[in-house]
N, C-alpha and C positions, 0 to 999 in steps of 0.2 A: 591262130594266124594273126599278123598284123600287118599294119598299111604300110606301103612304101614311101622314103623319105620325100617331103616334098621342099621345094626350094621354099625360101621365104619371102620373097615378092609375091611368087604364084598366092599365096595364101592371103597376105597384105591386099592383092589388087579385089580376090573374089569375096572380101570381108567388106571393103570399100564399094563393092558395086551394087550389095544389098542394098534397101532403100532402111525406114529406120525402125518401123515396126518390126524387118525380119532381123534387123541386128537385135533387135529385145528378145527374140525368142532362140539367138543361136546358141547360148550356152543351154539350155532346156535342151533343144537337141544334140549338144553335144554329149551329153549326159545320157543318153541315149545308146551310146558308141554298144555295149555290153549286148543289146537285143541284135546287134549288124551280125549279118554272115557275110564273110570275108574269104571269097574266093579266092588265090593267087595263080599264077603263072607264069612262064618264063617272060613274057611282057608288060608284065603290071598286074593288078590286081580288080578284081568286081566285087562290090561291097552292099548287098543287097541289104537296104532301106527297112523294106516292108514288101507286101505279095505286089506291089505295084510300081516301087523305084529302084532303082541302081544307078549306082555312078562306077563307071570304068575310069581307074586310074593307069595311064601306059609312061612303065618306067622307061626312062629318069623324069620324074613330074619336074620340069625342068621351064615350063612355059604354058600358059594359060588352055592351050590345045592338050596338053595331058591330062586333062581332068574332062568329064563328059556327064551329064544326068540325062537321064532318056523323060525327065519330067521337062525338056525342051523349053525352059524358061531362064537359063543361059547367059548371061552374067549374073541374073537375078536371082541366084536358081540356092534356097535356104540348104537343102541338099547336100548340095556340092559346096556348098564351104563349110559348111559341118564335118563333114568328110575332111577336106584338107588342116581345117584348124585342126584335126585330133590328130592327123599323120606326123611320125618324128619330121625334123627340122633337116634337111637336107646341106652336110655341111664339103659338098663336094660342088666343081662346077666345070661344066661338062669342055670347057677348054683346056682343063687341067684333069687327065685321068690317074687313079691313083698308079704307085709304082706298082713295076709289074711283082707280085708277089703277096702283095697288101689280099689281107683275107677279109672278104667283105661283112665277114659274119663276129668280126671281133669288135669290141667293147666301144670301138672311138675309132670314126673314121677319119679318114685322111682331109684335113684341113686346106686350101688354098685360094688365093684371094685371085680376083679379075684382072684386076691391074699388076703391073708391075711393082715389087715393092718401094715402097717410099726411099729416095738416097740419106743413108743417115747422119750424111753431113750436114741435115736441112738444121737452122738453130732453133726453127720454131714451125708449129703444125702450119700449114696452107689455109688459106680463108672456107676450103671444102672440105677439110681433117674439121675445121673450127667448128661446120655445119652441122656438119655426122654427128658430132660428139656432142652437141647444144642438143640438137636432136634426141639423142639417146639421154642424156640429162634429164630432157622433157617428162619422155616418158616413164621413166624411171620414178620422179618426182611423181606420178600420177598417181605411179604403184603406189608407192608409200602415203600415197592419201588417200585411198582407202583400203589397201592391205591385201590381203590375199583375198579376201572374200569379194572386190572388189574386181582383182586382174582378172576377167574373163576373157571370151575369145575377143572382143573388139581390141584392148589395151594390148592385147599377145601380140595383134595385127597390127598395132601401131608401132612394135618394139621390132617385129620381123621386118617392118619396112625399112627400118632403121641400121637393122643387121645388113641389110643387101646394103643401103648404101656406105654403109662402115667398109666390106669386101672389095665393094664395085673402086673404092679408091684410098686402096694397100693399108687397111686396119684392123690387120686381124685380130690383135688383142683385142679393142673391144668389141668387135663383133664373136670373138668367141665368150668372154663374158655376157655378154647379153643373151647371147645363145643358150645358155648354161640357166640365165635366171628363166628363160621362157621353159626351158624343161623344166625346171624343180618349179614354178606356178602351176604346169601342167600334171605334174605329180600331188602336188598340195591338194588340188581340187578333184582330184581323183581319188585320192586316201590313200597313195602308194604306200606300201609294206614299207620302201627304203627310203622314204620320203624324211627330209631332219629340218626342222624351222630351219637350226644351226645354219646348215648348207646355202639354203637359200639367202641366208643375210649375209655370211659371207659371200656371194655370188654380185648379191645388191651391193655391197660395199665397195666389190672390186670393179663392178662397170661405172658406179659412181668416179671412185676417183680416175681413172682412166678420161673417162669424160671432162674432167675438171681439168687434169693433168695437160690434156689438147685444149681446152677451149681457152685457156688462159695461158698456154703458150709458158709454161711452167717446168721445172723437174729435165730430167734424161728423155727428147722427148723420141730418139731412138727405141728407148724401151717402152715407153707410151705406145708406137705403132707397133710394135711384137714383130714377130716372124712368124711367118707363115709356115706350118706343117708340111715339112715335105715327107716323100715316100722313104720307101725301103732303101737303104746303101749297102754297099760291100762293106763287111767286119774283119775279114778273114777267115783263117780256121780256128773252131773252138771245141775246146775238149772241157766239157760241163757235166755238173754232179748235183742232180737234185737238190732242194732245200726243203721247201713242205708247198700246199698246196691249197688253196682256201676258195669256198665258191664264191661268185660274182652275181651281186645281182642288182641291176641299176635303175634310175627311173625312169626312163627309157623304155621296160617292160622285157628286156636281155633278162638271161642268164645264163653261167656258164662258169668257166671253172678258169683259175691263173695259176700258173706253178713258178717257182722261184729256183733261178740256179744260179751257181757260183762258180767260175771257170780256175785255175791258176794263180791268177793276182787279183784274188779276192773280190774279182766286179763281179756286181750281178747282176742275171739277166733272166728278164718276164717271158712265157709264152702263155697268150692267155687266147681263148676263144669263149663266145658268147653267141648264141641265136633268139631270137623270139621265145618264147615263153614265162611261166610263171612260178608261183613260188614252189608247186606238188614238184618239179621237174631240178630247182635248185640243188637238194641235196645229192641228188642221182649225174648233174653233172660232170662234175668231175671222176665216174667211170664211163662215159663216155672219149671215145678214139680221139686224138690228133694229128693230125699226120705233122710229120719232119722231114722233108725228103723222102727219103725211102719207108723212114723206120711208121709204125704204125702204134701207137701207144698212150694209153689213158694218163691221164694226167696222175690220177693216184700213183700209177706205176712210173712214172715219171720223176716224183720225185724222189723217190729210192734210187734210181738209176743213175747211172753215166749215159752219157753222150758225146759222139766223137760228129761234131758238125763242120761239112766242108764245105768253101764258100759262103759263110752265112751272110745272111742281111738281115740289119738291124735298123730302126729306126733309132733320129735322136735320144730319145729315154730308154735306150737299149730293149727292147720290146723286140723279138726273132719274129721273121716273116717264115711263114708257111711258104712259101715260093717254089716253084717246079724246077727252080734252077737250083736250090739246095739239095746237097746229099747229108745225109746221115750212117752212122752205125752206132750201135745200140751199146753198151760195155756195162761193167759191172760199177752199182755203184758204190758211194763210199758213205761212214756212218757222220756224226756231226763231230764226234771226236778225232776224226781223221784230217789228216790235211788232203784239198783245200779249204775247207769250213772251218776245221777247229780257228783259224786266224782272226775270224769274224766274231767268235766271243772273245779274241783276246784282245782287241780295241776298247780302249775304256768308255765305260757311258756317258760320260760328258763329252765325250768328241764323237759318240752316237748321234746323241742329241744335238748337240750343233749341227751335224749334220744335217739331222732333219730339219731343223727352223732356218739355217741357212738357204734352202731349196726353196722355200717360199718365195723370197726374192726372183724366181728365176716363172717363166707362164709354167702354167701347168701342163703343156705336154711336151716341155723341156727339162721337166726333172727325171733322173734317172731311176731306174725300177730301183726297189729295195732303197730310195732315198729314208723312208719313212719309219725301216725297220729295226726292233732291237734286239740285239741278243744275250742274253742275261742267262747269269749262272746264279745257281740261289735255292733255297729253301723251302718250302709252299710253307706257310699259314694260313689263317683265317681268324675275322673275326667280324664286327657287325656290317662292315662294307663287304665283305664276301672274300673272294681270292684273295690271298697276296703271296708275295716273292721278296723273301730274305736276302738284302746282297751284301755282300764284304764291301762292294764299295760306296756304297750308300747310308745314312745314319739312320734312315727310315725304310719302311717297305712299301713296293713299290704296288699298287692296285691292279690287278686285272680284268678285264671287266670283255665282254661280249661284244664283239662286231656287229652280231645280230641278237635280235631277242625273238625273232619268229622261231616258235617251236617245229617248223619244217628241219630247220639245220640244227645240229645238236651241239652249237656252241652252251648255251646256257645249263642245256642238261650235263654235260662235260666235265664246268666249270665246278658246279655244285658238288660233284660226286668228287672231282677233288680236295674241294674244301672241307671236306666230310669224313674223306677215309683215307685224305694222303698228307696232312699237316704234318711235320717237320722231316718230311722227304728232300733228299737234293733233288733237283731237275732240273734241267738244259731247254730254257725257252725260246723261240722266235715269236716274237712280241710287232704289233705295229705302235709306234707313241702315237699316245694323244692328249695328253696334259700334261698337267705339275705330276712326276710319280704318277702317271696314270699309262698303261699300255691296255690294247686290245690282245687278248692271245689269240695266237693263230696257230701252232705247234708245240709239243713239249719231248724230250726225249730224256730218258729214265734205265739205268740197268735193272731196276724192278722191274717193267712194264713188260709183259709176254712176246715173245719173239712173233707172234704173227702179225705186228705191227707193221714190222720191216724195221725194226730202230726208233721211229720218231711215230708220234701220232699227232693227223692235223685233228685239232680240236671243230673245225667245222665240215668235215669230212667223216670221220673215225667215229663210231656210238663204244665210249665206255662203258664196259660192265663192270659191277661190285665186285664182283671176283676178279678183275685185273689190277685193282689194288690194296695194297699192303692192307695189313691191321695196324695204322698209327693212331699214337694218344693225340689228342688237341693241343695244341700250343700256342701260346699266348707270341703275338710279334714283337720283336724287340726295339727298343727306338724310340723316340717320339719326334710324330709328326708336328710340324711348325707350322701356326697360323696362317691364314695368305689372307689377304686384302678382298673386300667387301666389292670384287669388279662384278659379282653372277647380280649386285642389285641395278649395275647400268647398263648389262647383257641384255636382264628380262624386261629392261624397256627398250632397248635398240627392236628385239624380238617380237614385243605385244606391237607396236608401229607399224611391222610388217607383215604381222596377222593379220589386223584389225584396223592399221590407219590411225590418222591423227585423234580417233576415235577414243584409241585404246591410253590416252595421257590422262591418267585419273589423278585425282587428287594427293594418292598416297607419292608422285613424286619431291613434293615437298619432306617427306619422311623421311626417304631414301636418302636424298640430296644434304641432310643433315647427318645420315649414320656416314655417308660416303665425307663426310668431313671429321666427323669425328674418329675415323682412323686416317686422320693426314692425306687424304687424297682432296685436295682443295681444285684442282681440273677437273679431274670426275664428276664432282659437284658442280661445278661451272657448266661443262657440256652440260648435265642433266638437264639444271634448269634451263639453260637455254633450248634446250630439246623442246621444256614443257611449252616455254613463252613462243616458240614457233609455232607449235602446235596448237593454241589457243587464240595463233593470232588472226584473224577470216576480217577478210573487207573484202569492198566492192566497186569497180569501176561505175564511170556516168552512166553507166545500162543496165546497173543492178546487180553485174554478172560477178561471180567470187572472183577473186584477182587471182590468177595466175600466179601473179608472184609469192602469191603464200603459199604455193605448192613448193616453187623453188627456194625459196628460205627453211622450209622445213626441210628439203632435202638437204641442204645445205649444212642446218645443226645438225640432223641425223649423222652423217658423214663425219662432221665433225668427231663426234660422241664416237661413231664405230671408228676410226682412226684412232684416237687415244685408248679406245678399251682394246685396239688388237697391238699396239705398241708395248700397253702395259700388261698383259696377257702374256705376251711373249716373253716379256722380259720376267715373270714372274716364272714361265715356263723354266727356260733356262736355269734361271736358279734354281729351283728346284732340281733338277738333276746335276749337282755340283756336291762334291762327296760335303763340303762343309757350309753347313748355311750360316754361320754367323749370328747374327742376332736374331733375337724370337722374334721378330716380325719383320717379315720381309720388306726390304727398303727399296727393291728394286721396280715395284710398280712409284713410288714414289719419285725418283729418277725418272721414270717414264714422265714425269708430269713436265719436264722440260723440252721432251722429245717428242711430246705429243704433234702429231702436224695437224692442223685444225687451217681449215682451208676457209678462204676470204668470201661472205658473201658480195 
């Protein structure tokens, strides 16, 4: 069982009302959560403590009276905000009900702010966008002083206070960024399964500048305040044919299953559902039912099928609503060689890939499903990095590598057994990118592979056996791959900062900062050190107290430093999937050094 979402004032205010001994011991009990039983109901839930407490939560914990401890000590009460700081983040508000159709039990709820949205003819943020956003800078800045091991439940409750007032006056971009890093600290400190530093510094990076983007009245600042998440719309009718299928599993503590389909004119469209639970129930998700209208059907079987959808509604990112107002009929479906899918490998993978790094630009629940995917035709090999895929239009092979490594899902096991016993096989992959030549597989489809597949096998769905493939010899890949630039050495100090805090700037950045000059990156060098000189730099006001302000100059080079390493990341990306690289060492991170935006302390 798990808790019901609660808003994020509610939790801000009952963290603030402790006195200061019982904020010392809330992470102790939050840590705790594992011993709760967790009764639910159609009204909320009861969360029994121990033989002697309970806190009744009655949904929507929406206001300081949805929360209750029968230890009758009430704003004070260690209890009950234990309880709330461990509940997900409630990103609904109760003036704004989702649309009708919206399934409450899928991956990411419906977004909307209090106020009306910002006009985006304003040229620059309001003096209270300025507030929110100084605000959120603060404490963001806090994080990164002393890291993950640092953000416990008080700085979460500083950062939720901060989200409500981001909402409360039309800023959903950073209040969903924010949002996002208070989940992945609350995973971090938990030891989530899908838990990725990565995620989270990305997350920190992006409310960072969002923040800076408002308070200094800088950049597109339309795009600075986002849009807010609306419901489900009218699509029309669609007549859709499976793709593959891959489980979900978030930090969040969801899991559940997403299937991918392709209508006519090559758009694709997600149906994905998710409930509470854990990783024993991941692999079994996706045979579990969905409903579509009428039709009644697991997602495995889903994406072999057709589907004939009347009336659908879809959200902006093309995601189909479960809704009672949708009809369905179920049809026959079609293989990857058939049209409409065969059209989808035949887009080459340089206008893939732009595709997918073009999408970043846009928030993240405005990119459209399938933005990220690839579909590649090719060879399998192997060699010391594991999988790979031979393509005609690439000079090198591309990497495969596992969405997941928890041995619950049988991505790794999969992978292996190809690399093993299907080297210089052709196969038909749908792939997600995720670097230079690097894709997650998620499907492959093979006229060797046994017809009880259905055509394609999801690789985190599907358990290969020995006996479903060939007997091939090993082959060596052909190609060579071109150096790339020394960026994973100003990665793993953006990263160790956000572990560990200003802590974690050891000495050896002087090392780095030299090798990162010695291949021509004279920026990267520059951020770095200045990274370290933030980090090293601590004074004190007339009262003894550390300055403040050395929190915010360290966020400040931080940002710096993650701006230029995700500029030139990118640009290194790109070229990488470009049939001709040109000279042996990539000059495109070098190029980046002029495009890096390094923001003003």
């Amino acid at each position: 069982m798990s808790l019901p979402a609660v808003a994020p004032h509610v939790v801000a205010d009952a963290v603030a009302a402790l006195p200061t001994r019982l904020r010392s011991k809330l992470d102790q009990a939050i840590e705790k959560q594992p011993t709760w039983t967790i009764t639910t109901s159609d009204s909320g839930a009861t969360i029994t403590i121990d033989d002697h407490v309970t806190v009744t939560l009655t949904t929507p914990v929406e206001t300081a009276d949805g929360a209750a401890c029968n230890c009758l000590l009430a704003p004070r009460c260690l209890h009950r905000a234990a309880v709330l700081s461990a509940a997900p983040v409630l990103t609904t508000h109760p003036h704004h009900a989702a649309a009708a159709g919206s399934d409450v039990a899928t991956t990411e709820a419906v977004l909307t702010t209090e106020a009306d949205p910002p006009d985006p003819a304003a040229p620059s943020a309001t003096a209270d966008e300025k507030a929110a956003a100084t605000q959120v800078r603060d404490v963001v800045a806090q994080i990164l002083e002393h890291g993950v091991a640092g953000a416990g439940a008080v700085s979460q409750a500083d950062l939720l206070r901060a989200i409500h007032q981001a909402r409360a006056i039309g800023l959903p971009r950073l209040a969903t960024a924010a949002t996002r890093v208070v989940e992945q600290l609350r995973a971090a400190r938990r030891s989530t399964p899908g838990f990725r530093l990565a995620d989270l510094t990305e997350d920190l990076r992006e409310a960072l500048i969002v923040s800076h983007l408002l308070s200094e009245g800088i950049g597109d600042q339309r795009a600075a305040r986002g849009t807010s998440r609306r419901g489900y719309g009218p699509v029309g009718d669609l007549h859709l044919y499976g793709l593959c299928t891959e489980p979900l599993r978030t930090t969040t503590g969801h899991v559940g299953a997403i299937s991918y389909l392709t209508d006519g004119d090559s758009t694709i469209w997600s149906l994905a559902q998710a409930r509470p639970g854990d990783g024993d129930t991941a692999r079994n998700a996706a045979q579990a039912s969905v409903n579509l209208g009428d039709v009644t059907i697991s997602h495995r079987e889903l994406d072999r099928a057709g589907i004939i959808v009347i009336n659908a509604h879809a959200s902006v990112d093309r995601r189909l609503s479960h809704g009672r107002t949708v009809q369905a009929v179920r049809t026959t479906g079609r293989t990857w060689h058939e049209e409409p899918a065969d059209a989808l490998w035949r887009q080459p993978i340089p206008e893939q890939a732009a595709r997918w790094l073009n999408a970043f630009e846009v928030a993240q629940h405005e990119r459209p499903a399938g933005h990220d995917l690839a579909f590649l035709d090719g060879v399998l090999a192997a060699d010391q990095r594991g999988l790979l895929l031979q393509t005609a239009q690439l000079p090198g092979p591309v990497i495969v590598l596992a969405p997941h490594d928890d041995p619950v899902l049988p991505y790794v096991a999969n992978l292996r057994l190809l690399a093993a016993h299907a080297t210089g096989m052709p196969v038909r992959m749908i792939g997600r990118f995720h670097g230079p030549r690097q894709v997650h597989g998620l499907a492959v489809a093979a006229p060797w592979l046994p017809d009880r597949f259905g055509g394609h096998v999801d690789l985190g769905v599907d358990q290969l056996q020995r006996a479903d493939l060939p007997d091939a010899e090993t082959t060596e890949p052909s190609g060579n791959d071109q150096p790339q630039p020394p960026l994973h050495l100003l990665t793993h100090h953006l990263q160790r900062v956000v572990a560990a805090g200003r802590a974690a700037l050891m000495p050896d950045v002087d090392r780095d900062a030299r090798a990162l000059l010695d291949a021509q990156l004279p920026t990267a060098a520059s951020v770095l050190r200045e990274l370290r000189r933030a980090g090293h730099r601590r004074s004190r006001d007339a009262f003894g107290r550390l300055n403040q302000q050395d929190s915010t100059a360290l966020a400040v080079a931080w940002l710096s430093g993650a701006a230029y390493q995700y500029a030139a990341a990118t640009a290194v990306t790109a070229k990488s999937w470009q049939p001709n690289r040109g000279r042996e060492v990539d000059d495109n991170a070098h190029r980046a050094e002029g495009r890096a935006w390094q923001p003003s302390a």
